[in-house]
C-alpha positions in Angstrom: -22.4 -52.1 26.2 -22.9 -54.5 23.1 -20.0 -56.4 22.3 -21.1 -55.6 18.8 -19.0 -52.6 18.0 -21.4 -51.8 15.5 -24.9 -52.2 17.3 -26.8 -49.2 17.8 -30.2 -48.5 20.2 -33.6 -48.2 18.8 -34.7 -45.8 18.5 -31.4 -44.5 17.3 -29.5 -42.2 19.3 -29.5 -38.3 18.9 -26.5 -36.1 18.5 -26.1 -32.5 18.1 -22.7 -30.7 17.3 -21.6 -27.3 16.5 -17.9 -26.1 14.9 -16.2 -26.0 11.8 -18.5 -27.4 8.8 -16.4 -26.8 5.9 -16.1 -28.3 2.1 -13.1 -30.2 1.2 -11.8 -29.7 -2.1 -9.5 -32.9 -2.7 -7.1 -32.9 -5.3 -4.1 -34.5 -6.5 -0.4 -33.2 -5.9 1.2 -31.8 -9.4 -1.9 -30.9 -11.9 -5.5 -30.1 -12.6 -6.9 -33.1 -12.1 -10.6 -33.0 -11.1 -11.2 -32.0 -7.1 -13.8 -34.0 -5.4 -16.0 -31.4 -3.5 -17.2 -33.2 0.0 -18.4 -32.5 2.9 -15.9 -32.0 5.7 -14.4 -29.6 9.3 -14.1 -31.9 12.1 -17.5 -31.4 13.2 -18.6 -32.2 9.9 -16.9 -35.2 9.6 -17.3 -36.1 13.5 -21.4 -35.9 12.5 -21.4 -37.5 9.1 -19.8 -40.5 10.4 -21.7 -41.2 13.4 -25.3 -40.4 11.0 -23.1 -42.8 8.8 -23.1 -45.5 12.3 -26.9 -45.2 12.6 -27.3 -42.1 14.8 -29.7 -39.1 14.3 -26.9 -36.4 13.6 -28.0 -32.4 13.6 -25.1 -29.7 12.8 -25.8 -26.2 14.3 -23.6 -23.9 11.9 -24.4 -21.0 9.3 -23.5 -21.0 5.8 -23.3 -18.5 2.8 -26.0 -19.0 0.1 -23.2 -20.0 -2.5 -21.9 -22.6 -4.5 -19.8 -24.3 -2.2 -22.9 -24.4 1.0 -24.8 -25.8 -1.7 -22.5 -28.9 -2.6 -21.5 -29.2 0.7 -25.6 -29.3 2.1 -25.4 -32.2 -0.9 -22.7 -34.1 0.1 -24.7 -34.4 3.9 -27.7 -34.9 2.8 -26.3 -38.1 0.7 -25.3 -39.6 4.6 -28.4 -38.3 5.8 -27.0 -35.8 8.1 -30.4 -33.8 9.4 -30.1 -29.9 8.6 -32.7 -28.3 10.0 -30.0 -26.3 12.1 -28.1 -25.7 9.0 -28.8 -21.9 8.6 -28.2 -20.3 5.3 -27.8 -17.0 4.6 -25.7 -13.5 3.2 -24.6 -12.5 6.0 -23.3 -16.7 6.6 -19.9 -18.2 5.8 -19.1 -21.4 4.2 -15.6 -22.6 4.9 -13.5 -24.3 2.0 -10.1 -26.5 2.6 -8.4 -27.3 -0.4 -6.9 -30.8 0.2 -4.1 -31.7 -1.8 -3.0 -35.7 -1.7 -0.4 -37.4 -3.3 3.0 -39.8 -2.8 6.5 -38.9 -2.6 9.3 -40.2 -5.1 9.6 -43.2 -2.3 5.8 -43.8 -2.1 5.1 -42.4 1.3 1.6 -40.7 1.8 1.4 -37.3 1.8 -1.2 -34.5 2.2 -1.2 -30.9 2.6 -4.5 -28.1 2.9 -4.6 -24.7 2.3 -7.1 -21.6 2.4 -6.2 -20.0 -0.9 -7.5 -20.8 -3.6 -5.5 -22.7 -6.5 -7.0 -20.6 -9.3 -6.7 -17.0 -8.5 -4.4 -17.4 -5.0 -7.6 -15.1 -2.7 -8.1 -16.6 0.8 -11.2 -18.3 0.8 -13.6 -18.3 3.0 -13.0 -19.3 7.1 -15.6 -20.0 9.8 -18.4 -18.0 11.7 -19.7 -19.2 14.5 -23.4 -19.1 15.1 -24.2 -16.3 17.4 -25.6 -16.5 20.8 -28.5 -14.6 20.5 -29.9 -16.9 17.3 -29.2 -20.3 19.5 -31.1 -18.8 21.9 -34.0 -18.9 20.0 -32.9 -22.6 18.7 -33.0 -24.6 22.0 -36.5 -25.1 22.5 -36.8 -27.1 19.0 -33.3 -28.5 19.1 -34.1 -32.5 20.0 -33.3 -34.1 23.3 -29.5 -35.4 22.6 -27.4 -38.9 23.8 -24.2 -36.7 23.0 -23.4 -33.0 22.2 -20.0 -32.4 20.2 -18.3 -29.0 20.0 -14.8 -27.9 18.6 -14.8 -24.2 18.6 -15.6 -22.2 22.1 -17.9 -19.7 21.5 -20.2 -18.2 23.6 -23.1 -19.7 21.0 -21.5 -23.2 21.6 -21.5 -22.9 25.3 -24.8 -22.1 25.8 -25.3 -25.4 23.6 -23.2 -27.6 25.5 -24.8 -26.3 29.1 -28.4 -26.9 26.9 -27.4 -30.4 26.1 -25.9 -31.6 29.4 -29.2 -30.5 31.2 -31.0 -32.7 29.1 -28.5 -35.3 30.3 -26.3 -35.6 27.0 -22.4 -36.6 26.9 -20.8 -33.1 26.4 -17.6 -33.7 24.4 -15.1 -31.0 23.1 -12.3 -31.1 20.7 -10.4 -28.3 20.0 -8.4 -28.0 17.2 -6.1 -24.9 18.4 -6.8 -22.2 21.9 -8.8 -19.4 20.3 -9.7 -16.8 22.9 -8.6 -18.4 26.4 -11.4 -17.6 28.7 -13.7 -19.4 26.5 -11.6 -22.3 26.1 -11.2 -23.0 29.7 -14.7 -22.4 30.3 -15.7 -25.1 27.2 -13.2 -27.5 29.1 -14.8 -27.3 31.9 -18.0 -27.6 30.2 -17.2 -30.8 28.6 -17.3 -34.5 30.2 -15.1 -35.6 27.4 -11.9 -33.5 26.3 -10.4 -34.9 23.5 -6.9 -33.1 22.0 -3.9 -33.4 19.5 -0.9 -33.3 21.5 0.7 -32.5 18.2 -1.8 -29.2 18.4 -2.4 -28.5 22.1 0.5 -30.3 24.2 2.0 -26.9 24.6 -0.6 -25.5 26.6 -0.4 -28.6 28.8 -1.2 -25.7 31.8 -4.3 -24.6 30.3 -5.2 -28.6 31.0 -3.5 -29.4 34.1 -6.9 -28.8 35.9 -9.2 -30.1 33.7 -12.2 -31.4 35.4 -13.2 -33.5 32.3 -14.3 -36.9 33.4 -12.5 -38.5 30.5 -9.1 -36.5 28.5 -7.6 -38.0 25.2 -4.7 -37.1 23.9 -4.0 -38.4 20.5 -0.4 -39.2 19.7 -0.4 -39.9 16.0 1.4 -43.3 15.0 2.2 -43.6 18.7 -1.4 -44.3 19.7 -3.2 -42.1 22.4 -3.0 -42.1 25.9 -5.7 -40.9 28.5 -6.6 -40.6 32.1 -10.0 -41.2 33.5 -12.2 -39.9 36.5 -15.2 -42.4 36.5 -15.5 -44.2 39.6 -15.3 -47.3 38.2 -12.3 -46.9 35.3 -10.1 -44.3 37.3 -6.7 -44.4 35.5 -4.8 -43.0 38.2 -2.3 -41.1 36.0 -2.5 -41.5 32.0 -2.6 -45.1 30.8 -1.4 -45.6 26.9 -3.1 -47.3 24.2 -0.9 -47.9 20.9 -2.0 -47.4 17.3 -3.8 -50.5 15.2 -1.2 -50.3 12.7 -1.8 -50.0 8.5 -0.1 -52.0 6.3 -1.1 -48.8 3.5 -1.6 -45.3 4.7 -2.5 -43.7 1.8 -3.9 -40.4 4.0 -3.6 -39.9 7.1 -6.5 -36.6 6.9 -9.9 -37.4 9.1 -7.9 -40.3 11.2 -9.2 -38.2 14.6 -12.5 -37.4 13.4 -13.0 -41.2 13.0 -12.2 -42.2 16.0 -14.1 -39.6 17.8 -16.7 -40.7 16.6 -16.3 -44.5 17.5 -15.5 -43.3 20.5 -18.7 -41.5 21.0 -20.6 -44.3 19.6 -19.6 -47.1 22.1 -19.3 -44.5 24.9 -22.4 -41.8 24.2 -25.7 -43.9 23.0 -27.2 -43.8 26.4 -26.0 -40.1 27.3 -24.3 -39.0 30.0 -26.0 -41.0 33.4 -24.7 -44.3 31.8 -21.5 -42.8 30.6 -20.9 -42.3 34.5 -21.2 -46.5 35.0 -18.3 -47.0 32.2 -15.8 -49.6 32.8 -12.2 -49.7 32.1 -12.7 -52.6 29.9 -15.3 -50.9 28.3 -12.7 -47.7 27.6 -10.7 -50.1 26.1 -13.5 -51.8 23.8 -14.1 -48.1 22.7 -10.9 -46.7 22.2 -9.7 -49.8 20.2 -13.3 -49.7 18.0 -12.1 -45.6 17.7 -8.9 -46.6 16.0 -10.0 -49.5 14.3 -11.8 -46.8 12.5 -9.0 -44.8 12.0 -6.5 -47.7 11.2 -9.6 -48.1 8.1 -9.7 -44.6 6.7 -6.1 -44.1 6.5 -6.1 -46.8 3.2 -7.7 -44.3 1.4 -7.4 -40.7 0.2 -9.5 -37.8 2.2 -11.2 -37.6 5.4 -13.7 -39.8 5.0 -13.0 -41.2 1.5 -13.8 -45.3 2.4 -17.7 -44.3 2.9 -17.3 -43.1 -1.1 -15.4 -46.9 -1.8 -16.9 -49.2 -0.2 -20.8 -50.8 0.7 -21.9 -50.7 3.8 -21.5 -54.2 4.0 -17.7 -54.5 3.0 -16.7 -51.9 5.7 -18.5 -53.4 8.4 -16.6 -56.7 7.5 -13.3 -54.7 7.3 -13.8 -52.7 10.4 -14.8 -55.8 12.2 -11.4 -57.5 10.8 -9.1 -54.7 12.0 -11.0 -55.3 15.4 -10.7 -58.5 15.7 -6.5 -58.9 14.3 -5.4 -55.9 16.2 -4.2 -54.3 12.2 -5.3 -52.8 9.2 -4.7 -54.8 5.8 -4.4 -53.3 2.2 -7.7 -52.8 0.7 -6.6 -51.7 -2.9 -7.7 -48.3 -3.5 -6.3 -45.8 -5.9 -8.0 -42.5 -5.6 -10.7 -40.6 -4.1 -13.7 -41.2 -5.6 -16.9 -39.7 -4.4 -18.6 -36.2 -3.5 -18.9 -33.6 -6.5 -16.7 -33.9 -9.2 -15.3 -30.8 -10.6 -12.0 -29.5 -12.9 -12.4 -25.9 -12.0 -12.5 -24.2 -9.1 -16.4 -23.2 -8.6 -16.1 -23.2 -4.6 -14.3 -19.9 -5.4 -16.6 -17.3 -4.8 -13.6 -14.4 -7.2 -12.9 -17.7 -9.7 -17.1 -18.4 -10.0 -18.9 -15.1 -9.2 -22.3 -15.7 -8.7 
């Protein structure tokens, strides 16, 4: 591994993901202020970021052919997110978040999402998963992968991540809740990496007690994250604890674990799985802290992934590389979300914008 947090193979590494894809409508707390429309779900974001590091990044999800697939294909396509696996079409769904961020009377961050549209109060639109049979037809044009990432068991999904690890990829899953529970034990046992929100899944602490992952996560919010490890040469024997890089502003805390998943899979995945199997501890370490140096960096500004909008290439390498390196994250001076589609109405609305 590089000692360059930052450096990245040639040529670059492949990654294929499946889950939730959604667009994020960001908006302020307490008016009708203009929403940013960007691209976002936690495979989304997971992807975008890691194209955003250097890697060849390929969603598998289907869409709607509406308004909001269209500005979300947009907003990947500007981070150069491949999407030949991005299938659109009527019988498709394109999930929308509304985001709303904002302070309280004493300045503290906060953030809140919904599924209802602001306009006319209808649920919007929620996730499909691709179906088996159509990923069937996928895998013999879907690239050779260094990583495969998954957040939603399905039946489609596992028959990706089994694909992917055959072809020697890092398998990684992160759930966001327990769906059907035969699938999620079988994706956890799929997976090489299990990464979770205690905050989300440490109830269901018994549905993990036997996980064969060769690496768990379990992300602790401001307390850090702790995890246990099975690699021959970095076995934890029991969980060891790694404390957050801490903020001087957190002015949203949203997309924090997407960001560092994916520096996680960047230090950890390039090579795929065989050299995942050689990690070290110190190497865990050098990952881990890269992962939440990442995090620590996002949280100064407002949406998931709202510094790639702010700031060069250039500037957040040197920030990154500064949180790194002092063990915190300093106040960059942002104000707002800038970025993505810029909208005062509520178009992503398929009742509000009929097309």
């Amino acid at each position: 591994m590089s000692n360059d947090p930052f450096a990245i193979r040639n040529p670059p590494p492949c990654v294929v993901g499946t889950g939730l894809v959604a667009l994020d409508a960001v908006m302020p707390y307490g008016g009708a202020a203009p929403s940013h429309r960007l691209a976002g779900g936690t495979c989304g974001n997971v992807l975008t970021i890691l194209s955003y590091l250097g890697w060849e990044a390929f969603p598998v999800t289907r869409l709607k052919d509406d308004v909001a697939s269209r500005t979300l294909r947009e907003d990947l396509k500007r981070w150069s997110v491949r999407l030949e696996f991005v299938a659109v079409s009527p019988e498709g769904s394109t999930p929308v978040f509304v985001h709303r961020v904002g302070r309280t009377e004493d300045g503290a961050a906060i953030h809140s999402f919904t599924r209802r549209c602001p306009g006319c109060g209808s649920t919007l639109p929620g996730y499909k998963a691709p179906t088996a049979a159509a990923l069937e037809l996928l895998l013999p044009t879907i690239p050779k992968p260094e990583a495969f990432f998954f957040d939603r068991a399905s039946r489609g999904s596992l028959l990706l991540a089994k694909h992917c690890a055959a072809q020697g990829a890092l398998v990684m899953f992160e759930p966001s809740g327990l769906g059907e529970p035969h699938l999620f034990r079988e994706a956890v046992q799929a997976a090489h990496v299990l990464k979770y929100s205690h905050e989300r899944l440490g109830e269901v602490e018994e549905l993990l007690s036997d996980c064969a992952a060769l690496l768990q996560i379990e992300t602790l919010g401001k307390d850090g994250l702790r995890y246990r490890s099975r690699l021959h040469g970095a076995q934890s024997n029991g969980w060891r604890v790694l404390k957050a890089l801490p903020a001087e502003q957190i002015r949203d805390t949203s997309g924090a674990g997407d960001w560092c998943t994916a520096g996680i899979l960047h230090r950890l995945g390039q090579t795929g799985c065989a050299a995942f199997l050689a990690t070290t501890r110190d190497e865990f370490s050098e990952a881990f802290r890269f992962g939440q140096a990442l995090s620590a960096w996002n949280c100064g500004f407002e949406g998931a992934r709202g510094g790639m909008y702010q700031r060069t290439r250039r500037e957040f390498g040197k920030e990154v590389s500064a949180i790194v390196a002092n063990g915190r994250a300093e106040d960059q001076g942002q104000a707002r979300t800038e970025g993505g589609e810029v909208s005062p109405g509520y178009d992503f609305c398929s009742l509000c914008n009929p097309m």
